[in-house]
N, CA, C and O atoms as a Maestro MAE file, in Angstrom:
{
 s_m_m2io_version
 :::
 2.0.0
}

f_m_ct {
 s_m_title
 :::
 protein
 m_atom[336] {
  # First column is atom index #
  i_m_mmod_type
  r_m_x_coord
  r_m_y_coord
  r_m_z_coord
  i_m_residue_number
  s_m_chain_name
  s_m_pdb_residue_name
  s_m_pdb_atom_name
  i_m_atomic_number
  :::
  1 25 -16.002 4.329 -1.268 1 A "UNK " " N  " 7
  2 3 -15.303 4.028 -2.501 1 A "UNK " " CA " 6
  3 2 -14.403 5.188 -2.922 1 A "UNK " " C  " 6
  4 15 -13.321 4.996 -3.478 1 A "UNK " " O  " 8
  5 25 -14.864 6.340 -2.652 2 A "UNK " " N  " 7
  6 3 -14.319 7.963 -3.098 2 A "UNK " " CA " 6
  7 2 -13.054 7.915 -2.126 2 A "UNK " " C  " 6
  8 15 -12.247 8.809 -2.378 2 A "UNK " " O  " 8
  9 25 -12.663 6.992 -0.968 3 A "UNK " " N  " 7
  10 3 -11.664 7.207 -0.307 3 A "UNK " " CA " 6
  11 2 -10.537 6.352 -0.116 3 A "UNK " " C  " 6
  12 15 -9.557 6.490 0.615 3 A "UNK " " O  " 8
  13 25 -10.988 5.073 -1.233 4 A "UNK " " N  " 7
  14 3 -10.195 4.658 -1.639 4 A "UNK " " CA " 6
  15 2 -9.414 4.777 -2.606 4 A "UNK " " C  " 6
  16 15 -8.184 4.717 -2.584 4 A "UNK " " O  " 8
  17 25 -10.201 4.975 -3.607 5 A "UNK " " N  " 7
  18 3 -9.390 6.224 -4.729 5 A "UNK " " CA " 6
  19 2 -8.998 6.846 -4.318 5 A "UNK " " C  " 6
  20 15 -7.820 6.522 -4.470 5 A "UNK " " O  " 8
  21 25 -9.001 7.823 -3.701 6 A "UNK " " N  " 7
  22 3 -8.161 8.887 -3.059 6 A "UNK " " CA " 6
  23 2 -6.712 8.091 -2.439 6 A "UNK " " C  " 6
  24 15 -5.520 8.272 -2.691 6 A "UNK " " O  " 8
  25 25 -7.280 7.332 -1.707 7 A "UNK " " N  " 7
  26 3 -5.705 7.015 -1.035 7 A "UNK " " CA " 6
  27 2 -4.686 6.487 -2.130 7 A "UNK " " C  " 6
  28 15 -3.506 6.807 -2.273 7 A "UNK " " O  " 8
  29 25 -5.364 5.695 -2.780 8 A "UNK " " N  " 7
  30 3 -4.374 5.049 -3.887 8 A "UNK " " CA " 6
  31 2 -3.736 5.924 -4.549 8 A "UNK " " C  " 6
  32 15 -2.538 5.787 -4.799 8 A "UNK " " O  " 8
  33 25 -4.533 7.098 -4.983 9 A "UNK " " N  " 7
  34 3 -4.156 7.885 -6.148 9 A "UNK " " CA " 6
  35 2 -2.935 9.230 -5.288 9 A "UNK " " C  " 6
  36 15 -2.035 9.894 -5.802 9 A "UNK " " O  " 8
  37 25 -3.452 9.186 -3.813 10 A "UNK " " N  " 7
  38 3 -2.302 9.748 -3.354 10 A "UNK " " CA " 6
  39 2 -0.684 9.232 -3.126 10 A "UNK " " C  " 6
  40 15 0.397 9.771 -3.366 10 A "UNK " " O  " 8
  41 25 -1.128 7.731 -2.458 11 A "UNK " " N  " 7
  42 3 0.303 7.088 -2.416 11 A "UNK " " CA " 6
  43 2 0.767 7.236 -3.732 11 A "UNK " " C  " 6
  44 15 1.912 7.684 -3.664 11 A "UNK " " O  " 8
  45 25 0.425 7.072 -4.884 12 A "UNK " " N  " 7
  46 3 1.513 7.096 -6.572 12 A "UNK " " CA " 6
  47 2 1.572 8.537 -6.367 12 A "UNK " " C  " 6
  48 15 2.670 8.996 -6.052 12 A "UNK " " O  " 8
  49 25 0.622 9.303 -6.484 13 A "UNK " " N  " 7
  50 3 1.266 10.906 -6.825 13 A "UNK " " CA " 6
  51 2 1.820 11.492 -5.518 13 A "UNK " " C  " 6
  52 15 1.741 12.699 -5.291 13 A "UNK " " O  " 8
  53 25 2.357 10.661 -4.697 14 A "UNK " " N  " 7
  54 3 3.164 11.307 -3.472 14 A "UNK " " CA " 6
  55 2 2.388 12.954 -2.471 14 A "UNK " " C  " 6
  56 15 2.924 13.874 -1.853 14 A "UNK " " O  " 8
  57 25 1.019 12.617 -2.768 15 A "UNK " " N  " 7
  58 3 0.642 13.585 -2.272 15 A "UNK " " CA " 6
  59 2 0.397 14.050 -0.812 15 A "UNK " " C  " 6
  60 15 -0.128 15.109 -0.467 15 A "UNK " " O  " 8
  61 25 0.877 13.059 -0.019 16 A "UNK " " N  " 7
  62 3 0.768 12.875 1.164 16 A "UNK " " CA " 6
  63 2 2.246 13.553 2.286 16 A "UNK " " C  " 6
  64 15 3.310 13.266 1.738 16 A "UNK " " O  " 8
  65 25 2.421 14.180 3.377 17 A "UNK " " N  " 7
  66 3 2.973 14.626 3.654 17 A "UNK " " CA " 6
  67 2 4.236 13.067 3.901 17 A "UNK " " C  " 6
  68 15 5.343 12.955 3.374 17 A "UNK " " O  " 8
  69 25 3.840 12.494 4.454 18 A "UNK " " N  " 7
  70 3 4.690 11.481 4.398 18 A "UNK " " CA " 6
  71 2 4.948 10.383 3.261 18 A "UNK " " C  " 6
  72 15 3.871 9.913 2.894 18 A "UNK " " O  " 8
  73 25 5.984 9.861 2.627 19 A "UNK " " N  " 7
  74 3 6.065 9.576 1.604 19 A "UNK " " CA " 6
  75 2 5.662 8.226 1.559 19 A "UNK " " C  " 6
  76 15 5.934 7.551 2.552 19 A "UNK " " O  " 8
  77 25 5.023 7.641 0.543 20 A "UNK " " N  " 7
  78 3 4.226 5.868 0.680 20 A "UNK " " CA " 6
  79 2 5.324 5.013 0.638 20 A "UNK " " C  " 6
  80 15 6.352 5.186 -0.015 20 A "UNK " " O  " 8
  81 25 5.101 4.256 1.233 21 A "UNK " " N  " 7
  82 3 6.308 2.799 1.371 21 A "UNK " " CA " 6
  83 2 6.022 2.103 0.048 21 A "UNK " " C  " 6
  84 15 4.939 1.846 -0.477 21 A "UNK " " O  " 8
  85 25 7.491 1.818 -0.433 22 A "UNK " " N  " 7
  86 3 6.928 1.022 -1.872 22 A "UNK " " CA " 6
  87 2 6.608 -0.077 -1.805 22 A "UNK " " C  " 6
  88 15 6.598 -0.556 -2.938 22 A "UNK " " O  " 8
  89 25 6.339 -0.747 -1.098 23 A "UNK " " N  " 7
  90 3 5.480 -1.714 -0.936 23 A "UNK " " CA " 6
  91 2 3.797 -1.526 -1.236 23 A "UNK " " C  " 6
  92 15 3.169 -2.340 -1.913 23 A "UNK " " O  " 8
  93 25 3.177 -0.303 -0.608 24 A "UNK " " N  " 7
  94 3 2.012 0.485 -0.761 24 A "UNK " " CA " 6
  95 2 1.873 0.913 -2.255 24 A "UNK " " C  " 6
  96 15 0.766 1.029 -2.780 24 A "UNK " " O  " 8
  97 25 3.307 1.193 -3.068 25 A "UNK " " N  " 7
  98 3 2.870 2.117 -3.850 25 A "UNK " " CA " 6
  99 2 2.948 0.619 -5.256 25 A "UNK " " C  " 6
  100 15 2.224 0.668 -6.251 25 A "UNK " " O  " 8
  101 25 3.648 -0.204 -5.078 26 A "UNK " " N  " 7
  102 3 3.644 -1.408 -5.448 26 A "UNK " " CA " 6
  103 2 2.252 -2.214 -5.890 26 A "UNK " " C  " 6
  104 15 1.960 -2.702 -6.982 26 A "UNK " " O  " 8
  105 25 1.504 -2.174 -4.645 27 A "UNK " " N  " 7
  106 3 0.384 -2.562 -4.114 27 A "UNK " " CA " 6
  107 2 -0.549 -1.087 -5.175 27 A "UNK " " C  " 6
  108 15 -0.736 -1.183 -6.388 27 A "UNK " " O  " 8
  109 25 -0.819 -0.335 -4.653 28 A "UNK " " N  " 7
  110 3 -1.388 0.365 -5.613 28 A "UNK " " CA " 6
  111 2 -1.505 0.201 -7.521 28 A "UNK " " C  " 6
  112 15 -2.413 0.126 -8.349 28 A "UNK " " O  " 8
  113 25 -0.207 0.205 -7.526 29 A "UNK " " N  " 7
  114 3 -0.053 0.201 -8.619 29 A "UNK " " CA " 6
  115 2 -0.806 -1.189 -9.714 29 A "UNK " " C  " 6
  116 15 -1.518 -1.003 -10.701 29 A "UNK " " O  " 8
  117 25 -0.379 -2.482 -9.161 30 A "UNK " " N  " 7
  118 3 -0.849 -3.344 -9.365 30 A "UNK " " CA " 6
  119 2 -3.109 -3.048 -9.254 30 A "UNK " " C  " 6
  120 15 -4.051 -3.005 -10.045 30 A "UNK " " O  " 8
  121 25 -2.943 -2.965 -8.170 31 A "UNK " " N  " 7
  122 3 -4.951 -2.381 -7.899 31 A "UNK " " CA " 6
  123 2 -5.234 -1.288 -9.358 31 A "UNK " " C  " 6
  124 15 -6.355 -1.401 -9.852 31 A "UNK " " O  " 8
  125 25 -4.471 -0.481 -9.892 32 A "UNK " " N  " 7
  126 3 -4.629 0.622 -10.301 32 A "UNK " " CA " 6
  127 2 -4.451 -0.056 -12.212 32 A "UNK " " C  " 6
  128 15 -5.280 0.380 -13.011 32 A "UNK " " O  " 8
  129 25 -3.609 -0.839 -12.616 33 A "UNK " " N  " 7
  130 3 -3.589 -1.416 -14.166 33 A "UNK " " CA " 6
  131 2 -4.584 -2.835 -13.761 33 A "UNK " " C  " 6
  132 15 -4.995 -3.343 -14.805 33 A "UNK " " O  " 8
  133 25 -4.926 -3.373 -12.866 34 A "UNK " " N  " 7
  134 3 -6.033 -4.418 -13.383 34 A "UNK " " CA " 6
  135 2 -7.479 -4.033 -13.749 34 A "UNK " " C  " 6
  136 15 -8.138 -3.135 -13.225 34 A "UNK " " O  " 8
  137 25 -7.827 -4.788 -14.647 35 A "UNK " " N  " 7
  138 3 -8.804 -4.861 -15.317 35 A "UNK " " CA " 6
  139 2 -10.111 -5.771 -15.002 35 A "UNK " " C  " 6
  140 15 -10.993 -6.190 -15.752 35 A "UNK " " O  " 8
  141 25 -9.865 -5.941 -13.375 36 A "UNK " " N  " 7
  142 3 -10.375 -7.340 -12.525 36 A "UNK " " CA " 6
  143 2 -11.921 -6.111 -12.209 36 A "UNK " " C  " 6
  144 15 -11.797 -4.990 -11.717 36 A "UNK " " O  " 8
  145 25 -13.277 -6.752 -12.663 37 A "UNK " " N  " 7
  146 3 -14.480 -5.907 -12.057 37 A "UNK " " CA " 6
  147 2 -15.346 -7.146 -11.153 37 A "UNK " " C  " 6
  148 15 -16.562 -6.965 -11.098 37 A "UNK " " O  " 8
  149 25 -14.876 -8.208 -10.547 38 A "UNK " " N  " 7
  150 3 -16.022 -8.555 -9.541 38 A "UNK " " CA " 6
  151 2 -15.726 -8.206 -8.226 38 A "UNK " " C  " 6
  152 15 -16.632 -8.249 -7.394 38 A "UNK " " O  " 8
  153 25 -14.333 -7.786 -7.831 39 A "UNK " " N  " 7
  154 3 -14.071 -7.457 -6.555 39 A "UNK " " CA " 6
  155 2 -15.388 -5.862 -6.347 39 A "UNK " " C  " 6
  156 15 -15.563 -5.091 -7.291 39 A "UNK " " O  " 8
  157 25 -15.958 -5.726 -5.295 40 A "UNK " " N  " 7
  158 3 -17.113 -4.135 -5.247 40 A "UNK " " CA " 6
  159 2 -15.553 -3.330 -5.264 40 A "UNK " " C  " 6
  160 15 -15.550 -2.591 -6.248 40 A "UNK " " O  " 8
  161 25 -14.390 -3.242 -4.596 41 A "UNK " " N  " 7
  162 3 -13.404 -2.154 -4.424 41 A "UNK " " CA " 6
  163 2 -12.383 -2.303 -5.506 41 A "UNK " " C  " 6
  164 15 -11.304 -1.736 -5.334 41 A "UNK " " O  " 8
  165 25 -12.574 -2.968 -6.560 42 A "UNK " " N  " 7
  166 3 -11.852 -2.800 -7.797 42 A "UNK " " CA " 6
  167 2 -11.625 -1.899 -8.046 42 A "UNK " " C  " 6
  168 15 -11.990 -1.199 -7.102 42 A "UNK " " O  " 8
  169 25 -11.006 -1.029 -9.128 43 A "UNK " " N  " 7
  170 3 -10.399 -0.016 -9.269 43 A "UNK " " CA " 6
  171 2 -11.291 0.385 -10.519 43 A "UNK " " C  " 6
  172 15 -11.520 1.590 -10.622 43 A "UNK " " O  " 8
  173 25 -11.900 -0.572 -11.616 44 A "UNK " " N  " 7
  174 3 -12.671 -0.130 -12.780 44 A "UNK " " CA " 6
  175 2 -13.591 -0.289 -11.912 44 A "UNK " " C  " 6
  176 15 -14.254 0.738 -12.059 44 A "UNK " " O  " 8
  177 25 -14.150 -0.975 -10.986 45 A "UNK " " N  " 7
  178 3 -15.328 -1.167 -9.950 45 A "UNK " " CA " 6
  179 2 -15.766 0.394 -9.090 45 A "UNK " " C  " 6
  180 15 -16.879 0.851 -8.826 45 A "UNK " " O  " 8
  181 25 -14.854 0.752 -8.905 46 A "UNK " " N  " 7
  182 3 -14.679 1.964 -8.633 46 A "UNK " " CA " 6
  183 2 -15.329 3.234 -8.996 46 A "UNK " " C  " 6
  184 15 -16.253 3.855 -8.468 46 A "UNK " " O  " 8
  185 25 -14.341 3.538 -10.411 47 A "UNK " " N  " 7
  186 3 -14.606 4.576 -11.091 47 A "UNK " " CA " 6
  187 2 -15.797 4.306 -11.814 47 A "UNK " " C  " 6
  188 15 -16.419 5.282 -12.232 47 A "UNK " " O  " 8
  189 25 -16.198 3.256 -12.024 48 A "UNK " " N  " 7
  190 3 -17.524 2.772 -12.607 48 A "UNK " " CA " 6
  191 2 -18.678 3.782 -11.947 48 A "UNK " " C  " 6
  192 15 -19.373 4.694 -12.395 48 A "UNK " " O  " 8
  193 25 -18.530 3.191 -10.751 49 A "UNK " " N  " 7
  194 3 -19.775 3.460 -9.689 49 A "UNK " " CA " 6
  195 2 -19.572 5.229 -9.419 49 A "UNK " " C  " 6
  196 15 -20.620 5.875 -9.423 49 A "UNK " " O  " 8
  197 25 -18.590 5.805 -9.248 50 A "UNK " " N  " 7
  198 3 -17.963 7.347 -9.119 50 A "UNK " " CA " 6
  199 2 -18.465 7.774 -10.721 50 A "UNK " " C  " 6
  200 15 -18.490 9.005 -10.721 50 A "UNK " " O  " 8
  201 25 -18.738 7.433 -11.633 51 A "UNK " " N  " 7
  202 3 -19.002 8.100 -12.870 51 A "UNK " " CA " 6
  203 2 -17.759 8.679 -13.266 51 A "UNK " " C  " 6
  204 15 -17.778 9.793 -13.788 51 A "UNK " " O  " 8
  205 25 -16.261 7.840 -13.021 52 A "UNK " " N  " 7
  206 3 -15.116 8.246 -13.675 52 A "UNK " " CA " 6
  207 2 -14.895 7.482 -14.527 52 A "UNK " " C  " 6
  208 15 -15.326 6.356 -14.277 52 A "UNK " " O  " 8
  209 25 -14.137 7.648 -15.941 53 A "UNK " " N  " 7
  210 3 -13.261 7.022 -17.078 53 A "UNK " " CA " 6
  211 2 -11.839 6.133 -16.567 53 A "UNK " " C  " 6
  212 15 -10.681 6.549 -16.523 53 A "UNK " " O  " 8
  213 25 -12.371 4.757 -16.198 54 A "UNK " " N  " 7
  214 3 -11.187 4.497 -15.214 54 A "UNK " " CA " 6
  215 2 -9.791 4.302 -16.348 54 A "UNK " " C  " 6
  216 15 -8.660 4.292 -15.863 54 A "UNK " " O  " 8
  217 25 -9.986 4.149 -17.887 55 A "UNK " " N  " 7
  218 3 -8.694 4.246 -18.976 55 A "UNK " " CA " 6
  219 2 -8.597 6.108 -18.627 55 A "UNK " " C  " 6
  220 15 -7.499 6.366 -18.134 55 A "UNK " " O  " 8
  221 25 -9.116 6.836 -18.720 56 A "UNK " " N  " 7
  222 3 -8.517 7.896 -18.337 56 A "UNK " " CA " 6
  223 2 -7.754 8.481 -17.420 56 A "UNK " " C  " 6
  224 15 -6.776 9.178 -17.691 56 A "UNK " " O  " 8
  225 25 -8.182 8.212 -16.231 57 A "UNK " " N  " 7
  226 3 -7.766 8.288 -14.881 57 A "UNK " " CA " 6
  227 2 -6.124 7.526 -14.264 57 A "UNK " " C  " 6
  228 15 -5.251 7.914 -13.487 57 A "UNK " " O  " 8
  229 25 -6.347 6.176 -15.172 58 A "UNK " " N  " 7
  230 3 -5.346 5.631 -15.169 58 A "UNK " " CA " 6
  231 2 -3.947 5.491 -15.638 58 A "UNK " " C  " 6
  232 15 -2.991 4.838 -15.221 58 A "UNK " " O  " 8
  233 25 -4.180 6.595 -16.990 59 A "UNK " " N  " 7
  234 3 -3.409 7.630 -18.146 59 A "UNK " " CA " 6
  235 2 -2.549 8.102 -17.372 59 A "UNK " " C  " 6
  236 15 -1.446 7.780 -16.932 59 A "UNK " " O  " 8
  237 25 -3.689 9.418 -17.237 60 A "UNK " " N  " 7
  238 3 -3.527 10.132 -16.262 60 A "UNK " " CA " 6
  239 2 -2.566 10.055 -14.545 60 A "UNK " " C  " 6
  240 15 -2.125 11.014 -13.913 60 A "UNK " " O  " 8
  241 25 -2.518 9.034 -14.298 61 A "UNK " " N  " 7
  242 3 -2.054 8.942 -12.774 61 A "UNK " " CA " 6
  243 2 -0.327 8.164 -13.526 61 A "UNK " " C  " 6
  244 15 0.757 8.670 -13.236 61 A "UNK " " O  " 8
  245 25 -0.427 7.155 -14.288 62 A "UNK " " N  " 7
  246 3 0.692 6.697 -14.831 62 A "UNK " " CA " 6
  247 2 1.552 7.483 -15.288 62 A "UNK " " C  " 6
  248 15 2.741 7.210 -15.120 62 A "UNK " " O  " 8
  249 25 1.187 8.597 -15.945 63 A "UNK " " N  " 7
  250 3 1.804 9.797 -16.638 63 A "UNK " " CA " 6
  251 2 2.778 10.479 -15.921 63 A "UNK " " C  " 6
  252 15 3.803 11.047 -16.298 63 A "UNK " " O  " 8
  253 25 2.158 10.287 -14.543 64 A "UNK " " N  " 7
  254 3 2.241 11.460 -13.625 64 A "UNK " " CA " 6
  255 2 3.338 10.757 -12.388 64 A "UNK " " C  " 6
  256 15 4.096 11.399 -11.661 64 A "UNK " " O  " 8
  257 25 3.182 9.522 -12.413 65 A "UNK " " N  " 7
  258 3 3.842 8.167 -11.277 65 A "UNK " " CA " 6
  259 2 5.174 8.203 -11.290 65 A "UNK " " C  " 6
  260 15 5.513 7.556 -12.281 65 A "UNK " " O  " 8
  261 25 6.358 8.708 -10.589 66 A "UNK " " N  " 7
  262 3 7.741 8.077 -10.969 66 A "UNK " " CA " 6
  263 2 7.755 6.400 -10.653 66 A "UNK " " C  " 6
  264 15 7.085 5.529 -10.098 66 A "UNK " " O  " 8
  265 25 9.155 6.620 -11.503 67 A "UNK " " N  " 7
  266 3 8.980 5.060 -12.065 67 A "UNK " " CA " 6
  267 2 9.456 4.791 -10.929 67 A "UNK " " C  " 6
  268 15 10.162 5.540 -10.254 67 A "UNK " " O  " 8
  269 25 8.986 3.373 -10.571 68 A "UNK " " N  " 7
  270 3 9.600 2.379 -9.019 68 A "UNK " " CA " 6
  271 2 10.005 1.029 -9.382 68 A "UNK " " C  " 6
  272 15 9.177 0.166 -9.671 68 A "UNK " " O  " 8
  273 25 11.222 0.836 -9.373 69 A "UNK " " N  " 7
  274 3 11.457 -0.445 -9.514 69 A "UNK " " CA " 6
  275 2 11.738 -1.383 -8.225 69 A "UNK " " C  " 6
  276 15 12.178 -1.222 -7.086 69 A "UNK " " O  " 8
  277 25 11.259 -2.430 -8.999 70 A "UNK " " N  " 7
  278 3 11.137 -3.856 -8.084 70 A "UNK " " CA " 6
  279 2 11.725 -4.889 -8.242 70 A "UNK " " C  " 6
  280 15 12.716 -4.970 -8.968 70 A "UNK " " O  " 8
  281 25 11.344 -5.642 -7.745 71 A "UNK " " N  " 7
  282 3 11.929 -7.065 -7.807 71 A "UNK " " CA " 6
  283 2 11.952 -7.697 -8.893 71 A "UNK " " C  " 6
  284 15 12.892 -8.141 -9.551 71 A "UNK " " O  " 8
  285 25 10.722 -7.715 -9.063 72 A "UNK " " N  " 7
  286 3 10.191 -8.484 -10.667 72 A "UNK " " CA " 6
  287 2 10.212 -7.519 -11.889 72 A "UNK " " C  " 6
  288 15 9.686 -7.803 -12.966 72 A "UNK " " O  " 8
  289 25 10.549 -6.916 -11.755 73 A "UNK " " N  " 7
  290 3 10.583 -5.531 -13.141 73 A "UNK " " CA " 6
  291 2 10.044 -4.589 -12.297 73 A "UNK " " C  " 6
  292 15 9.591 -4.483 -11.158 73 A "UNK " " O  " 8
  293 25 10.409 -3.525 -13.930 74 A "UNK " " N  " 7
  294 3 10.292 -2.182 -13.889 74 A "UNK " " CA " 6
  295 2 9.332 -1.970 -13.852 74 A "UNK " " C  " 6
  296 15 8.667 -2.922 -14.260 74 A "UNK " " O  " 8
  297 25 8.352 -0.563 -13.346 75 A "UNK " " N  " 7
  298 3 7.446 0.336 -14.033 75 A "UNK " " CA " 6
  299 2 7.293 0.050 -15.154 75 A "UNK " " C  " 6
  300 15 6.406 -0.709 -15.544 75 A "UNK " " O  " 8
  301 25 8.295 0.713 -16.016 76 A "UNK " " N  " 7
  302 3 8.150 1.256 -17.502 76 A "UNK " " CA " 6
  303 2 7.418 -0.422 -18.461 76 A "UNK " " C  " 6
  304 15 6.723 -0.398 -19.477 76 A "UNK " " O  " 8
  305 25 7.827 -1.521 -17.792 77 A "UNK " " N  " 7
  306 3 7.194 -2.560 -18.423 77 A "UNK " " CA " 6
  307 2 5.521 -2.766 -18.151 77 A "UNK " " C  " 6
  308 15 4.607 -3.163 -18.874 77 A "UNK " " O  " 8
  309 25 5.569 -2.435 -17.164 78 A "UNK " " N  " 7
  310 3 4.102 -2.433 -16.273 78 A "UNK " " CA " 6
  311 2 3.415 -1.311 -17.258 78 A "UNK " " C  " 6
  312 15 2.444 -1.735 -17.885 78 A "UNK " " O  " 8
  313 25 3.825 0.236 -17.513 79 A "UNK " " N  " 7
  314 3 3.275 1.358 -18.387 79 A "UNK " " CA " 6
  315 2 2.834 0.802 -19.401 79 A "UNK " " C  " 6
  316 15 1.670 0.893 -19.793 79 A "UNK " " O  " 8
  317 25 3.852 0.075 -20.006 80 A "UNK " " N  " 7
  318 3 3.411 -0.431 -21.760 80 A "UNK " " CA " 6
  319 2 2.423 -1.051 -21.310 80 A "UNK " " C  " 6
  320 15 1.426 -0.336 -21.406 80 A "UNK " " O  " 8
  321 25 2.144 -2.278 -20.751 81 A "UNK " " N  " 7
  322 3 1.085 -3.543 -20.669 81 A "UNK " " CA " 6
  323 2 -0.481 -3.040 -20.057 81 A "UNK " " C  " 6
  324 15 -1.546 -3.555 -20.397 81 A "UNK " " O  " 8
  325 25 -0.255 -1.449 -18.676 82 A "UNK " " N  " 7
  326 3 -1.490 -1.235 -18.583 82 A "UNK " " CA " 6
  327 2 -2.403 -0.381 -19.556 82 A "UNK " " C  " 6
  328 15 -3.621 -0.205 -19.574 82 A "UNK " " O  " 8
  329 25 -1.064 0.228 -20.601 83 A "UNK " " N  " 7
  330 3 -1.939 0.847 -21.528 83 A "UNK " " CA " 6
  331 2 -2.529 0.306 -22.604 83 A "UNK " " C  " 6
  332 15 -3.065 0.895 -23.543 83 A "UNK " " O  " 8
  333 25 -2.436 -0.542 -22.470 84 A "UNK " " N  " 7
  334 3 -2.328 -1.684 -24.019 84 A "UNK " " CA " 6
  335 2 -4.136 -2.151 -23.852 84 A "UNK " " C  " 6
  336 15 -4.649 -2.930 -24.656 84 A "UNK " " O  " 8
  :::
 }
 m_bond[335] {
  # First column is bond index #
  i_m_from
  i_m_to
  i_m_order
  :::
  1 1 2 1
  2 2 3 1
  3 3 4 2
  4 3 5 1
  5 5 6 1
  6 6 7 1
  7 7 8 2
  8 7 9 1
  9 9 10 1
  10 10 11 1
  11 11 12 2
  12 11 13 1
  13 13 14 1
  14 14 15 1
  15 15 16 2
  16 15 17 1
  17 17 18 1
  18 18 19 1
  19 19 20 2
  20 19 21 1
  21 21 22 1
  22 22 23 1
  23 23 24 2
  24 23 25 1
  25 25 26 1
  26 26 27 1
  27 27 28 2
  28 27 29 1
  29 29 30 1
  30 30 31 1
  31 31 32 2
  32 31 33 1
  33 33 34 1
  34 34 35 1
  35 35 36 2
  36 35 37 1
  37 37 38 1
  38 38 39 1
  39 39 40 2
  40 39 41 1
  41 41 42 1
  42 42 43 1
  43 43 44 2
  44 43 45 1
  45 45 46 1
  46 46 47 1
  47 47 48 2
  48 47 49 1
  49 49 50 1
  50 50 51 1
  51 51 52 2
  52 51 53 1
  53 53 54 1
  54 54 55 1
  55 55 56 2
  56 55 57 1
  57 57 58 1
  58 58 59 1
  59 59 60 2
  60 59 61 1
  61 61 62 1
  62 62 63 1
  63 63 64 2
  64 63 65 1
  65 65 66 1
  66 66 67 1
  67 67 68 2
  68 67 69 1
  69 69 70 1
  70 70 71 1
  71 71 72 2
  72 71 73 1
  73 73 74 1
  74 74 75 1
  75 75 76 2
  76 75 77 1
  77 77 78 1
  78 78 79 1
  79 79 80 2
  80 79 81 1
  81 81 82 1
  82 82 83 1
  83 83 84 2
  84 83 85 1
  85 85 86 1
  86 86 87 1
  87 87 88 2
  88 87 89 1
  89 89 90 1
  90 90 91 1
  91 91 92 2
  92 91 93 1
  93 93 94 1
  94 94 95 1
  95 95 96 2
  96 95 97 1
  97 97 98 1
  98 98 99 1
  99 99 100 2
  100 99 101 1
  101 101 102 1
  102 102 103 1
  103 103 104 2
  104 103 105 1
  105 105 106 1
  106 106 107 1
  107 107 108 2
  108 107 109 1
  109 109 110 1
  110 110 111 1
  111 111 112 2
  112 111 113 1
  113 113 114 1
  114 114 115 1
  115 115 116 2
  116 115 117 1
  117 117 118 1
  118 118 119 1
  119 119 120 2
  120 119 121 1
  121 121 122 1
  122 122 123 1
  123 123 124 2
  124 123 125 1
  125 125 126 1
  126 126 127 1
  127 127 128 2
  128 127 129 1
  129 129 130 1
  130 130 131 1
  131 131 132 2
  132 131 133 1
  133 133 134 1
  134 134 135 1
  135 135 136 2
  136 135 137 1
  137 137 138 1
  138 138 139 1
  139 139 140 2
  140 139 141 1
  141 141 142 1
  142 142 143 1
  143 143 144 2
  144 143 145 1
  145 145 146 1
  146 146 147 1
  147 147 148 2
  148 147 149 1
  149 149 150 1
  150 150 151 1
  151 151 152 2
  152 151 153 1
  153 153 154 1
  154 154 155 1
  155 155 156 2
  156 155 157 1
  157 157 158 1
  158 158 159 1
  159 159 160 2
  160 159 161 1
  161 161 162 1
  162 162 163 1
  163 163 164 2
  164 163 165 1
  165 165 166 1
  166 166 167 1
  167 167 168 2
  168 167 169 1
  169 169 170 1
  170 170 171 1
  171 171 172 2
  172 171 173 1
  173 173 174 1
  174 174 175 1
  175 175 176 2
  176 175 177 1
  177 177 178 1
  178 178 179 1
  179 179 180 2
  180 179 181 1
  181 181 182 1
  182 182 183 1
  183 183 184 2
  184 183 185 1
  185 185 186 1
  186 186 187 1
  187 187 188 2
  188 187 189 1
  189 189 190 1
  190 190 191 1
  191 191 192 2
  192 191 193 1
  193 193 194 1
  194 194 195 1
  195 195 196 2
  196 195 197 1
  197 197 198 1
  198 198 199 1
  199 199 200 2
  200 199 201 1
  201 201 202 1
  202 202 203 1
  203 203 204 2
  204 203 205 1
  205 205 206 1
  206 206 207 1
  207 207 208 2
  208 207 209 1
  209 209 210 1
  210 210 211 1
  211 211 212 2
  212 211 213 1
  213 213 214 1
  214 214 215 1
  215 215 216 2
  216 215 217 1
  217 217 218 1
  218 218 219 1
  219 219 220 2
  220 219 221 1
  221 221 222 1
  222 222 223 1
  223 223 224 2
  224 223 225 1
  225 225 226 1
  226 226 227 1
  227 227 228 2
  228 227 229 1
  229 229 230 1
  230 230 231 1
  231 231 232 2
  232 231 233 1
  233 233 234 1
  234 234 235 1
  235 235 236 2
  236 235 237 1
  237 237 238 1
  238 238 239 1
  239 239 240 2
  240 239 241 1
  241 241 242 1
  242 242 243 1
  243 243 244 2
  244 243 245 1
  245 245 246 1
  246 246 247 1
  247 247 248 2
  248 247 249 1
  249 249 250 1
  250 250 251 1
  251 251 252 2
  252 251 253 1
  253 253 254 1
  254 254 255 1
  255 255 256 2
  256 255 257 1
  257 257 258 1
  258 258 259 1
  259 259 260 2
  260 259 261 1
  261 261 262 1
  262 262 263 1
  263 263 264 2
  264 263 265 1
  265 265 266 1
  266 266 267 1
  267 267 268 2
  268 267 269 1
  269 269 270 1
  270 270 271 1
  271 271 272 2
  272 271 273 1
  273 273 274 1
  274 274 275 1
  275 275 276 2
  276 275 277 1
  277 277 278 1
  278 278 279 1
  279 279 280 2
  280 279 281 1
  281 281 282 1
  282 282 283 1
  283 283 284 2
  284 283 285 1
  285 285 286 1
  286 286 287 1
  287 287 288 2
  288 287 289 1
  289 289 290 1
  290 290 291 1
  291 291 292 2
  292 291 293 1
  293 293 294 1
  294 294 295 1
  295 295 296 2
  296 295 297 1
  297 297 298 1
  298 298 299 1
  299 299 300 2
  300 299 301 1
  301 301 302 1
  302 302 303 1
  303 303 304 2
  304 303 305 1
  305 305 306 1
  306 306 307 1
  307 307 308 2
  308 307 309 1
  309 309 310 1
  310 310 311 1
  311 311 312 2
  312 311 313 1
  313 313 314 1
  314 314 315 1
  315 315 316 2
  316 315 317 1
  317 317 318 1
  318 318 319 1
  319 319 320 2
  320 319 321 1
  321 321 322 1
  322 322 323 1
  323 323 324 2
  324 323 325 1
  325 325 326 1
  326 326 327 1
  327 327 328 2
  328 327 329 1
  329 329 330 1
  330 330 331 1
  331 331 332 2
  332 331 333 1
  333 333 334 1
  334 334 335 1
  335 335 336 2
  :::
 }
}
């Protein structure tokens, strides 16, 4: 579970020597504002089980995310709605 967080949280904060395809970081992003807990690799499923604050974490990584736009909208619309 600790290494899936990790990967996710690397593709948005570009921490990886090679840079994430936005498709990946797309994909992340979406895994990273739902609020979905029956999947076990959910993202509040997650930090649940890790003893992390997944509204914190998620602050936190959004804060930090350049914005990527898509097809269907922006980031910055996605920011408002996962903080809400």
């Amino acid at each position: 579970m600790a290494a899936v967080l990790e990967d996710a949280v690397q593709n948005l904060l570009g921490s990886r020597r090679k840079p994430a395809r936005p498709k990946w970081i797309r994909r992340d992003l979406e895994w990273l504002t739902s609020t979905e807990r029956r999947d076990p690799f959910a993202f509040e499923t997650i930090c649940e089980t890790l003893g992390i604050d997944p509204s914190r974490i998620r602050r936190k990584i959004l804060s930090t995310t350049p914005p990527v736009v898509e097809s269907r909208g922006s980031l910055a619309s996605r920011r408002c709605s996962a903080s809400s």
